[in-house]
RODO-2510 file (C-alpha; in nm, 4 decimals, decimal comma):
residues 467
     n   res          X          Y          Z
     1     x     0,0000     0,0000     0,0000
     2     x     0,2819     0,2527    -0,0597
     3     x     0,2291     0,3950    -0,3894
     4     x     0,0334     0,6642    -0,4499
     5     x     0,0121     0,6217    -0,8498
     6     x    -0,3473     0,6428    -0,9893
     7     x    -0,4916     0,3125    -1,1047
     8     x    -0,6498     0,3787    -1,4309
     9     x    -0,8461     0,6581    -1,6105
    10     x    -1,2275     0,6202    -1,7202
    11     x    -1,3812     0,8518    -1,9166
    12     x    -1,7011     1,0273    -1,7217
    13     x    -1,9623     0,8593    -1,9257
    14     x    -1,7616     0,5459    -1,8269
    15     x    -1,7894     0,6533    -1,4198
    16     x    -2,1323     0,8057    -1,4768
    17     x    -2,3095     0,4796    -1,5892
    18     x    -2,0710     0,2528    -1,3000
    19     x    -2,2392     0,4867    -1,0664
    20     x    -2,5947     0,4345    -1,1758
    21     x    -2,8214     0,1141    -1,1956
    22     x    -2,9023    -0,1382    -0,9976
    23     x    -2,9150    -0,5899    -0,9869
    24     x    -3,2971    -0,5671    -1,0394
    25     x    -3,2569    -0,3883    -1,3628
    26     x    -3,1121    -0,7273    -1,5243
    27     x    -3,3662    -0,9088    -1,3316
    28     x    -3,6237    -0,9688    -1,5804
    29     x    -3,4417    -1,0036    -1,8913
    30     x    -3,6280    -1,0144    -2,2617
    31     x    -3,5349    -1,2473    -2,5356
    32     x    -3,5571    -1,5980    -2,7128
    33     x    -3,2150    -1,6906    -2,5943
    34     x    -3,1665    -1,7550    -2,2418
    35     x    -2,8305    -1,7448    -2,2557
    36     x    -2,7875    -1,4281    -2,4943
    37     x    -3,0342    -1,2155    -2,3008
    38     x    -2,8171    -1,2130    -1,9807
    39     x    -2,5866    -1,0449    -2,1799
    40     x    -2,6744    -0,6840    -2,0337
    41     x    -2,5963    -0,7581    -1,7107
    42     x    -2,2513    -0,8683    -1,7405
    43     x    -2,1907    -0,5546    -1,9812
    44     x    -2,3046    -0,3472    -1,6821
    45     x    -2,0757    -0,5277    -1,4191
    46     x    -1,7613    -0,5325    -1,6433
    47     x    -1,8409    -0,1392    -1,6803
    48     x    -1,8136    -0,1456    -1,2863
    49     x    -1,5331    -0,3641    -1,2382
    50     x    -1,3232    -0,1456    -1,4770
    51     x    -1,4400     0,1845    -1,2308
    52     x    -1,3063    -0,0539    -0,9935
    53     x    -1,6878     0,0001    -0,8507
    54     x    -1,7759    -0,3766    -0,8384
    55     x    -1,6989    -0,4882    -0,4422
    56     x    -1,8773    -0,8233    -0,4642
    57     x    -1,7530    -1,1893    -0,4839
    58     x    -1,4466    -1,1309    -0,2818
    59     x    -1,2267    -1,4150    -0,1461
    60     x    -1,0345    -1,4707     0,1340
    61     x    -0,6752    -1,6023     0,0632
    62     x    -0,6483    -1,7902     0,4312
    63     x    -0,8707    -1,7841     0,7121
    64     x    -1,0824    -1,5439     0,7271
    65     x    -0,9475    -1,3614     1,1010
    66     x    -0,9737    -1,0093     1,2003
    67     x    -0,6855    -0,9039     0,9934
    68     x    -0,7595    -1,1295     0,6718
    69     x    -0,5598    -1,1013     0,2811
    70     x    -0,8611    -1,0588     0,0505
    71     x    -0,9122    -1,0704    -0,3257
    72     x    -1,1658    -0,9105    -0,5275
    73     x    -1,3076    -1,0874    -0,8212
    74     x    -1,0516    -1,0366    -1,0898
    75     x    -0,8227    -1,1703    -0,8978
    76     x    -0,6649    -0,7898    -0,7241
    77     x    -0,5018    -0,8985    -0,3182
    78     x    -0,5480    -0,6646    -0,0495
    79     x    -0,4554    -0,7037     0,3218
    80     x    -0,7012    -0,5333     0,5646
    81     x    -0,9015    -0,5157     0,8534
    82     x    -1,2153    -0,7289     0,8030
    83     x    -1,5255    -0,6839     0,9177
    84     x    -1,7050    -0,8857     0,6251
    85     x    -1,7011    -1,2119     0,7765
    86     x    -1,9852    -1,4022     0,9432
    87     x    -1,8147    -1,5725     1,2376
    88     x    -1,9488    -1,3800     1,5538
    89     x    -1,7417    -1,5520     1,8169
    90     x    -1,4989    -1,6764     1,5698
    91     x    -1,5130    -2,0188     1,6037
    92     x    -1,4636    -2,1154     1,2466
    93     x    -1,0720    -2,1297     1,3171
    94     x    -1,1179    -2,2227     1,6894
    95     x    -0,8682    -2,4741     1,7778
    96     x    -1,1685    -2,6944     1,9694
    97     x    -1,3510    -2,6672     1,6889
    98     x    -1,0546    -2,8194     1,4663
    99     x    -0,9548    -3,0684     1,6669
   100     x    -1,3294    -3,1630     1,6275
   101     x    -1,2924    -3,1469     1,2387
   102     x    -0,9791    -3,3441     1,2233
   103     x    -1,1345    -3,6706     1,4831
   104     x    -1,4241    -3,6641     1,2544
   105     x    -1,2959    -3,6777     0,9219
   106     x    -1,0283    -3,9755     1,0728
   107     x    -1,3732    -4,1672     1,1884
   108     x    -1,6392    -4,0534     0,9008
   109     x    -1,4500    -3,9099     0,6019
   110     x    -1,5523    -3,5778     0,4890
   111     x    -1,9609    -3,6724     0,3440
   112     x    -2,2858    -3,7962     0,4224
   113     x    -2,3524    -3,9777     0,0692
   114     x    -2,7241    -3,9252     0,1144
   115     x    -3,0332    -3,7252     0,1921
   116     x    -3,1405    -3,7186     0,5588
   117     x    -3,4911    -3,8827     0,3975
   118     x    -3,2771    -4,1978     0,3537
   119     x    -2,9481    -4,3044     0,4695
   120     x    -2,7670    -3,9492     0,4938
   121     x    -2,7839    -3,9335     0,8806
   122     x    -2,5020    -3,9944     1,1513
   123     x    -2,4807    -3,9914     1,5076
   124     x    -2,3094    -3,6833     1,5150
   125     x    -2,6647    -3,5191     1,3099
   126     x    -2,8539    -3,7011     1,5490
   127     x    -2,6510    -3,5470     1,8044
   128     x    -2,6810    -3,1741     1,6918
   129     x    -3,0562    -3,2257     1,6611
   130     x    -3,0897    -3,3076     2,0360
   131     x    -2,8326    -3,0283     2,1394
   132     x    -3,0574    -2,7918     1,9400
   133     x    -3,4051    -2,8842     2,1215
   134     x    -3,2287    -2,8778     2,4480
   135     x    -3,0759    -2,5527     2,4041
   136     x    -3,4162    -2,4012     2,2054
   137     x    -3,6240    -2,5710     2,5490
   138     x    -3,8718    -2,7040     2,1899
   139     x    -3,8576    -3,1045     2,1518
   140     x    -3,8231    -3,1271     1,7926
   141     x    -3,5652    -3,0031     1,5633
   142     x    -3,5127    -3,1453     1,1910
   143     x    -3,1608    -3,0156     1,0136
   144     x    -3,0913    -2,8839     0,6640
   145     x    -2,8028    -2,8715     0,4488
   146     x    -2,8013    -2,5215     0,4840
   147     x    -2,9737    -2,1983     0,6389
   148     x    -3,1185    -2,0784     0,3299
   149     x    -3,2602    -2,4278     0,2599
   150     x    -3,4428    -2,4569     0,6258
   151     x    -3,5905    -2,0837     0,5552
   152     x    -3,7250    -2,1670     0,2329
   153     x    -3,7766    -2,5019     0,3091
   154     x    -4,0045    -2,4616     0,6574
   155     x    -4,2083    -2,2372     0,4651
   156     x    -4,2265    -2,4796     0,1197
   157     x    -4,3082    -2,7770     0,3245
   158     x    -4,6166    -2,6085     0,5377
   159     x    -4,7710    -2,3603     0,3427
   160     x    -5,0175    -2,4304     0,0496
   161     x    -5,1732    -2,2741    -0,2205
   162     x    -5,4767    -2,1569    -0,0129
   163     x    -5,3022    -2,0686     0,2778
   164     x    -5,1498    -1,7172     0,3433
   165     x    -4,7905    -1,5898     0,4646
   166     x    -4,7806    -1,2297     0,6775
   167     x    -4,4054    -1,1408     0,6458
   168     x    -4,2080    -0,8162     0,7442
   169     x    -4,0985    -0,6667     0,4047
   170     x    -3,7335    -0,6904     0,5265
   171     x    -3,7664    -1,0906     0,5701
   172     x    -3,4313    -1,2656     0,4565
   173     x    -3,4678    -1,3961     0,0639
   174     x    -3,4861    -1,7800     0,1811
   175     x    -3,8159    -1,6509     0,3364
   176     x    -3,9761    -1,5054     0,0527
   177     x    -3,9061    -1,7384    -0,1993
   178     x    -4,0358    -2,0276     0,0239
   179     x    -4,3663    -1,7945     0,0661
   180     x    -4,4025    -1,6736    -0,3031
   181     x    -4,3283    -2,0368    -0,4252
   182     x    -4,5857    -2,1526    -0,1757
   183     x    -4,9123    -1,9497    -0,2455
   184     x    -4,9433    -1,5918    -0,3886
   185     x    -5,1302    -1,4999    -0,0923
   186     x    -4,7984    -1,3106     0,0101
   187     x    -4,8983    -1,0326     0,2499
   188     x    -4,6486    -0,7867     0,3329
   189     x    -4,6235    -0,5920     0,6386
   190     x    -4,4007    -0,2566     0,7378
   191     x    -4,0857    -0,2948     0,9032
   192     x    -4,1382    -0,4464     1,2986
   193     x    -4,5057    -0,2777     1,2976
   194     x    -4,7187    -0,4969     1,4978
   195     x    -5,0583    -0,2593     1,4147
   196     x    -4,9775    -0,3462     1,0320
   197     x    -4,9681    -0,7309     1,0979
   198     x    -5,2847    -0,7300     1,2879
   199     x    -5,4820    -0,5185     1,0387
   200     x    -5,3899    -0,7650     0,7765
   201     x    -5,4768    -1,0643     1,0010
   202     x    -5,7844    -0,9109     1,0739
   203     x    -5,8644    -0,8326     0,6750
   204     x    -5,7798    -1,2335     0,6321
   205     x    -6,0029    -1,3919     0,8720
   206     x    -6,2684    -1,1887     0,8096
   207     x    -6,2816    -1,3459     0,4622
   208     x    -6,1236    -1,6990     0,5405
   209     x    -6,1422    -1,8628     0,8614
   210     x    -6,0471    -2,2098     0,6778
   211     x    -5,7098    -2,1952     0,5796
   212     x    -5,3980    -2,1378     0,7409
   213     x    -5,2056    -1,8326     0,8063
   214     x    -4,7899    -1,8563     0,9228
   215     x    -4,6438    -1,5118     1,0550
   216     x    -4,2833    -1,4764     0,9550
   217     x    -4,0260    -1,2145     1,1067
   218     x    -3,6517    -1,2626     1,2095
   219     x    -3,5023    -1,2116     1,5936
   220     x    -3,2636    -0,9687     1,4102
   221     x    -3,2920    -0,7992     1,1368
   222     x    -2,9827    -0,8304     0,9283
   223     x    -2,9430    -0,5156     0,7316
   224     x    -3,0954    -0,2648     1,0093
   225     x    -2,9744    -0,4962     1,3161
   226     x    -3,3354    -0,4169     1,4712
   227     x    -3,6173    -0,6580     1,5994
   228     x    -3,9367    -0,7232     1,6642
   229     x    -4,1333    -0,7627     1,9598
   230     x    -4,1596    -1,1593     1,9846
   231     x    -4,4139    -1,1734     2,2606
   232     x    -4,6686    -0,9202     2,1082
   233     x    -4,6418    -1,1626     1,7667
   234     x    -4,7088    -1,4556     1,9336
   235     x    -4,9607    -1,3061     2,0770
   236     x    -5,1254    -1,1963     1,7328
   237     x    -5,1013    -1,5196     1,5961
   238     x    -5,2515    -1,7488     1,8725
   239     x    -5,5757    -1,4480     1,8550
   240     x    -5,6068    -1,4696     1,5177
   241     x    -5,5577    -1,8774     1,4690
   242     x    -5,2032    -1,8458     1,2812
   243     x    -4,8792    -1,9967     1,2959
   244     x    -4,5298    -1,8067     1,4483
   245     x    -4,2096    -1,8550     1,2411
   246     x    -3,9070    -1,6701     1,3793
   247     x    -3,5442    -1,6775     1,1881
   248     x    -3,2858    -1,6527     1,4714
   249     x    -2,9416    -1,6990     1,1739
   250     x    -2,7929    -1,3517     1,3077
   251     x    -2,8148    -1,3549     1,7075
   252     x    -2,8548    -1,6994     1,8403
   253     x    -2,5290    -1,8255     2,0104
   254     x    -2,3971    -1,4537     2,0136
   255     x    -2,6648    -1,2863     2,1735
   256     x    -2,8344    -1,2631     2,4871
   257     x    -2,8401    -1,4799     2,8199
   258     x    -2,6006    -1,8106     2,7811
   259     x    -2,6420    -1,7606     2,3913
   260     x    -3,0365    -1,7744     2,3463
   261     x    -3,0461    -1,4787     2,1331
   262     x    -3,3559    -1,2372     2,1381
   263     x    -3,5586    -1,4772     2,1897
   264     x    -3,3913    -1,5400     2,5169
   265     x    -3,3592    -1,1599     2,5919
   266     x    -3,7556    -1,1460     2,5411
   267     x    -3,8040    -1,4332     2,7580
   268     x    -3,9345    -1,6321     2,4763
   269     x    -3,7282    -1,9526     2,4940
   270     x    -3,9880    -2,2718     2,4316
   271     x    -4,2781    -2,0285     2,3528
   272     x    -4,2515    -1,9719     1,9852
   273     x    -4,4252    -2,1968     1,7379
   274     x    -4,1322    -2,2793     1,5117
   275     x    -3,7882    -2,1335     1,5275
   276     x    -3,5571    -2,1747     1,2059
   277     x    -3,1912    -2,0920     1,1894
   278     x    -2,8441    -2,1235     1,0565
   279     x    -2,4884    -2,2217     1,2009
   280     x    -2,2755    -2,0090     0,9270
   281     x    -2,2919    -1,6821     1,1380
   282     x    -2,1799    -1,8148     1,4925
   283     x    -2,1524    -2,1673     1,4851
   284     x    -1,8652    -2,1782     1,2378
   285     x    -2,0426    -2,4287     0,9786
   286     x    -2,2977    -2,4289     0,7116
   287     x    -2,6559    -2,5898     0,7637
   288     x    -2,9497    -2,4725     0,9214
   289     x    -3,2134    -2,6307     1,1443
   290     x    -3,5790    -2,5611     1,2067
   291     x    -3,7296    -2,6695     1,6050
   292     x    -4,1194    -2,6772     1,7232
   293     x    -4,3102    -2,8252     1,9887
   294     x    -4,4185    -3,0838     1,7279
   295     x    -4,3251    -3,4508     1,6376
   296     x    -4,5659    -3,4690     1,3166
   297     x    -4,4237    -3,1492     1,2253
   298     x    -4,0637    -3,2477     1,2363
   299     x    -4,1785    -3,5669     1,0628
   300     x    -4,3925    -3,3706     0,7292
   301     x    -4,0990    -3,1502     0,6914
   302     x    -3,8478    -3,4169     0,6646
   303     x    -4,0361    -3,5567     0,3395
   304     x    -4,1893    -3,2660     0,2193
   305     x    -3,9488    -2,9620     0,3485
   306     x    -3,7689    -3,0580    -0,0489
   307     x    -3,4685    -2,8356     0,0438
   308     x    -3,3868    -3,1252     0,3174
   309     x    -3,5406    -3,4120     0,1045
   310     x    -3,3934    -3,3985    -0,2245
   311     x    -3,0338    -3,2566    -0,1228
   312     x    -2,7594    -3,4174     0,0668
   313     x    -2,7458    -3,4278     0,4143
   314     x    -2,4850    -3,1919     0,6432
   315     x    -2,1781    -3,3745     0,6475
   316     x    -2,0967    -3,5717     0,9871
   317     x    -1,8013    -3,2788     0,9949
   318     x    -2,0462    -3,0340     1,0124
   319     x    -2,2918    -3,1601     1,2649
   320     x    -1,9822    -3,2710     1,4879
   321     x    -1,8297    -2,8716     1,4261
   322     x    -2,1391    -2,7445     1,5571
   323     x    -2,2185    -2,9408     1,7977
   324     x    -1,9245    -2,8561     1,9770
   325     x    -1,9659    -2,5121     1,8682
   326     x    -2,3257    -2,5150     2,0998
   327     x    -2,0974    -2,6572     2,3903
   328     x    -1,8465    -2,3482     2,3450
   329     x    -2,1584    -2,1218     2,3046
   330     x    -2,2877    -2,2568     2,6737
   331     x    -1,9455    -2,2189     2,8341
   332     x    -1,7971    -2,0056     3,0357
   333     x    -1,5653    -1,9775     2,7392
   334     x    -1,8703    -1,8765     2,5465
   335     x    -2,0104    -1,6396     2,7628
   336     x    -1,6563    -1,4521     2,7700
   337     x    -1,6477    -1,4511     2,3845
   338     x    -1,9794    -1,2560     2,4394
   339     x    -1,8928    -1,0390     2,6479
   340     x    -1,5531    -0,9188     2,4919
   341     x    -1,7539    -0,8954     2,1611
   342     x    -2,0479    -0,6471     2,2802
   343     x    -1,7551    -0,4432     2,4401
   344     x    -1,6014    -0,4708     2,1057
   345     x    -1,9708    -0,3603     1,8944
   346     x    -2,0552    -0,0655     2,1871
   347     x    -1,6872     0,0747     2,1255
   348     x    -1,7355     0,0909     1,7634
   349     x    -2,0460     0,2045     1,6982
   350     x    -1,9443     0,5013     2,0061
   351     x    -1,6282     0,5670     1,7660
   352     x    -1,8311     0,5656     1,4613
   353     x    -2,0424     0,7679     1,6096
   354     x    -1,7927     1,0391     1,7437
   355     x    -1,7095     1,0652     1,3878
   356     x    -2,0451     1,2270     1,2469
   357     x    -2,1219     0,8859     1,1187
   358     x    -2,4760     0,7074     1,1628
   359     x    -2,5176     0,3517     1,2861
   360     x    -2,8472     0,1787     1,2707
   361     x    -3,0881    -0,0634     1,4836
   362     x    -2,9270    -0,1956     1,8144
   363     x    -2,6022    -0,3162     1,9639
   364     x    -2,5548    -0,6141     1,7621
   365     x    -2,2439    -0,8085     1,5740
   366     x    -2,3954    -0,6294     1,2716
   367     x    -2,2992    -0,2476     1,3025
   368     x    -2,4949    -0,0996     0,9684
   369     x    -2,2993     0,2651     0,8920
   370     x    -2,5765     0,4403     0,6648
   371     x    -2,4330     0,6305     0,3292
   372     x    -2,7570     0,7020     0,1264
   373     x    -2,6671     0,7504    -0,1863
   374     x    -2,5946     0,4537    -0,3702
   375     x    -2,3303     0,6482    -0,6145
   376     x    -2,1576     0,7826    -0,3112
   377     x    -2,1716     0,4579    -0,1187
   378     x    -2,0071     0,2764    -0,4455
   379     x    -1,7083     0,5411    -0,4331
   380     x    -1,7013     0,4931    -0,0415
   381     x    -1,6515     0,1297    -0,1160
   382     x    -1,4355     0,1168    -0,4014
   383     x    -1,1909     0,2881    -0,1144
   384     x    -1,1885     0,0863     0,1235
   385     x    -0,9158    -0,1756    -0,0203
   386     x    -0,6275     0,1359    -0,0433
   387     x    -0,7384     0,2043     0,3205
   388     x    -0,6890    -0,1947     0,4476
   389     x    -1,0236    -0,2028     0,5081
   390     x    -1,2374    -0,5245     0,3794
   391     x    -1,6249    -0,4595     0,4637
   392     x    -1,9473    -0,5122     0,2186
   393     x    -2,1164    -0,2754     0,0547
   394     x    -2,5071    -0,3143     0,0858
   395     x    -2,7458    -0,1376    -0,1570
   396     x    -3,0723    -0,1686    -0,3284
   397     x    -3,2621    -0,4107    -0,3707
   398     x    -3,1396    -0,5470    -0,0530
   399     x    -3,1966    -0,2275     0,0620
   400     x    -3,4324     0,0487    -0,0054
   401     x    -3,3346     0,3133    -0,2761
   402     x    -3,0994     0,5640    -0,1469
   403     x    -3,0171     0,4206     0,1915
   404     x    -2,6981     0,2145     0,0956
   405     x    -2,4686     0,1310     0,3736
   406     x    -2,1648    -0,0263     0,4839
   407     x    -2,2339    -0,3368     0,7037
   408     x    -1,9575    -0,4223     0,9554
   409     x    -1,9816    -0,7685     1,1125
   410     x    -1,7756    -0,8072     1,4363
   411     x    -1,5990    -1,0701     1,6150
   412     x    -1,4062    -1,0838     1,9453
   413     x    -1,1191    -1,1750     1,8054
   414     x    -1,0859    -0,7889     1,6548
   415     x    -0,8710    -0,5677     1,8705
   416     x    -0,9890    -0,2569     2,0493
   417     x    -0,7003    -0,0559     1,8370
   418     x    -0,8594    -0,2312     1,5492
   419     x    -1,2447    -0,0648     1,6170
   420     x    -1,0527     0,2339     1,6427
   421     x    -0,8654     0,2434     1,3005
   422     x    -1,1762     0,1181     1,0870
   423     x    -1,3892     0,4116     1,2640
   424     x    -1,0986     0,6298     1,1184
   425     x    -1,0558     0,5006     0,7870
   426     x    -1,4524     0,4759     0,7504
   427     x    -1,4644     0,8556     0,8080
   428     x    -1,1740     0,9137     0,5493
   429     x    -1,3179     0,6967     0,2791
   430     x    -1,6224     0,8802     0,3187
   431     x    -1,4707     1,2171     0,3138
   432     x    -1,2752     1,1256     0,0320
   433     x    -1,5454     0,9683    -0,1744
   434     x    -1,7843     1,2602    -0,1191
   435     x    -1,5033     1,5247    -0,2407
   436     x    -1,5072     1,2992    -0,5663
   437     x    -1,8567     1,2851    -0,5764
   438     x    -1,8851     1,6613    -0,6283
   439     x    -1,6343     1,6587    -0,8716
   440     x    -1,8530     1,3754    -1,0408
   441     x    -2,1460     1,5653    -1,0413
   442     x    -2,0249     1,8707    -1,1815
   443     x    -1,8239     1,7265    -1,4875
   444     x    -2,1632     1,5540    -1,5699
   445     x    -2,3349     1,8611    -1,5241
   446     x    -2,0843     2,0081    -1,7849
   447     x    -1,8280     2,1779    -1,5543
   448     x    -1,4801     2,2079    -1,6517
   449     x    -1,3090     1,8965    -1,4711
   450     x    -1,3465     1,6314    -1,8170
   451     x    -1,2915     1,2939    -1,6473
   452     x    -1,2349     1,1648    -1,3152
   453     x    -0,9853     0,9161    -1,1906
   454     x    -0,9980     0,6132    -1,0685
   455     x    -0,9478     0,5668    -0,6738
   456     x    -0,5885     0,6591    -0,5401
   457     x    -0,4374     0,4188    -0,3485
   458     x    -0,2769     0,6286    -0,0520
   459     x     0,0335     0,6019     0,0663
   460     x     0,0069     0,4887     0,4337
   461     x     0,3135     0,6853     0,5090
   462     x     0,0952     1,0078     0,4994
   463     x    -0,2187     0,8437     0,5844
   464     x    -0,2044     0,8624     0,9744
   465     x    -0,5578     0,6641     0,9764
   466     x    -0,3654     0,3414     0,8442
   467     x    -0,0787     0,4084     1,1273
***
């Protein structure tokens, strides 16, 4: 990071149409060919990648720590901080949760070779199911490959046609493709507003008191690290005869009291209808479970939940990984990765916030910094990787239009002088990018600056934020 050479030069039509646009303009595509038609959409993302304005698809080059080499997606290595991985008590490179790995693979070998609906079960997946139920205080949990296939999968394997699906309008994809491929009596409800999920309850039983109804929200909201209030949905939903699903993938295990999450925190544990999760955030594996009060329930899903029927079963690595993982999770060991971590999240978003910058939702391991504009937040990111910074750039669709962000994702494992130097370098990116923005702006508007460069990378010498 020494040189202080400009990468390339784009022309300002070039930058302009980088800086505009969005994924779900290439989401319908027209045409015969199905190939051809896509066509579009990788003309707009190599116009991107050459503004050095396409952040996505990065790879790690070793494990993915606090301090992490990273590649983007033509191959360009950075070193940084990094607060884009999904390990919020870092156990994916615990040396437990090796050890585990290593027995396993010696005993099992590294697959399943089957579906769970068959012959694709081990004791270790046995295992993880009763660990689950015991630690969820429901009596029933059945396991999925992964946590996208137990969201979409729950939903897929209850709902039908006739039935109807209340979901926040901020529910994770997994959740509304299970409900859209499920019925198209999709209801969507604002953002954690319990008076908008009863008034459509209401409006559905007053016309249908036959079929069913299932009530889907997560514990945390990943993109605005907010939540709902558990108790006054379960609530709702035993008044108006419908089912409770609640997604727990972003705080269970590194949340509230021993690890229960939000649900715990609301004093919820063993009173929700059906919880559904994943182990890649905090457990250190892929897969994803769902758990309920109910044996036939567990017992439908596992032959007509499809994601789980007609795909492989978690590997006997993975259930063993996160099996131990729940042990860690319950341990004192656990409960100090916890508590190091919130210190770690309140320190940051106090820095971030001493720095004119605006975090969002609650004290959580994800610390959204709001940008707005999506052209600014695109210049913000293309930055970060000169300022040995690796964090993901969120913006619409997954957002809504003109709220962009940065979403940092924390860990214990990152230092308190590390909190402190990405609050720094978040505030100079920004400053940075918005200087070029203007400069943007008026050469489009037909000022006299012709083109505009490609981002600098600074030379850390002068820098006293990469110090």
């Amino acid at each position: 990071m020494s040189t202080s050479k400009e990468r390339n030069v784009m022309s300002t039509n070039d930058l302009a149409q980088a800086l505009t646009g969005s994924v779900r303009d290439f989401r319908e595509p027209q045409g015969q060919d199905l190939m051809a038609r896509v066509g579009s959409f990788y003309k707009w993302q190599e116009q991107r990648r050459v503004c050095n304005l396409w952040p996505y698809s990065k790879s790690t080059q070793k494990a993915p720590l606090s301090v992490c080499t990273a590649a983007d997606d033509s191959g360009q290595t950075f070193t940084g901080l990094n607060f884009a991985t999904q390990d919020y008590l870092g156990l994916s490179s615990d040396p437990e949760i090796k050890a585990v790995a290593k027995s396993v693979i010696d005993e099992y070998g590294v697959h399943s070779a089957g579906s769970s609906a068959l012959a694709g079960n081990t004791k270790y997946s046995l295992q993880l199911e009763e660990t689950i139920s015991r630690f969820l205080q429901l009596d029933h949990t059945v396991l999925y490959p992964t946590g996208w296939a137990a969201g979409y999968g729950v939903i897929k394997g209850l709902v039908r046609p006739a039935d109807h699906v209340v979901m926040d309008g901020l529910s994770h994809a997994c959740l509304q493709e299970g409900a859209y491929s499920a019925t198209s009596n999709v209801h969507l409800h604002g953002h954690l507003n319990v008076g908008s999920i009863r008034r459509h309850l209401k409006r559905i039983r007053d016309k249908d008191i036959t079929n069913g109804i299932l009530v889907v929200t997560e514990s945390l909201f990943s993109m605005d690290s907010d939540t709902p209030d558990l108790r006054a949905l379960q609530n709702l939903c035993r008044e108006y005869g419908a089912t409770l699903l609640v997604d727990v993938a972003h705080d269970l295990g590194a949340m509230g009291p021993n690890g229960r999450g939000l649900i715990g925190e609301q004093g919820m544990l063993g009173q929700l209808d059906i919880v559904m999760g994943s182990f890649s955030k905090t457990f250190g594996s892929n897969g994803g479970f769902v758990a309920c009060n109910s044996a036939a329930v567990k017992q439908y899903l596992k032959y007509y939940g499809s994601s789980a029927t007609f795909s492989n079963a978690m590997s006997p690595v993975q259930a063993a990984t996160v099996t131990k993982a729940f042990e860690i999770v319950q341990s004192d060991k656990g409960q100090q990765l916890r508590t190091v971590l919130m210190e770690r999240i309140n320190q940051l978003r106090a820095a971030l916030s001493a720095k004119g910058l605006q975090t969002m939702g609650i004290a959580s391991p994800i610390v959204p910094v709001r940008v707005g504009d999506e052209a600014l937040a695109r210049l913000v990111s293309r930055r970060l990787p000169s300022l040995q910074v690796i964090a993901n750039l969120v913006e619409y669709p997954a957002v809504a239009k003109g709220d962009a962000r940065l979403r940092l994702q924390m860990m214990p494992t990152h230092s308190r002088e590390d909190v402190d130097a990405v609050a720094a370098r978040l505030r100079l990116a920004i400053d940075h990018a918005q200087i070029e923005y203007v400069h943007h702006q008026a050469a489009i508007s037909g000022a006299s600056r012709p083109a505009i460069t490609a981002v600098a990378v600074v030379d850390s010498a002068l820098d006293p934020a990469l110090g």
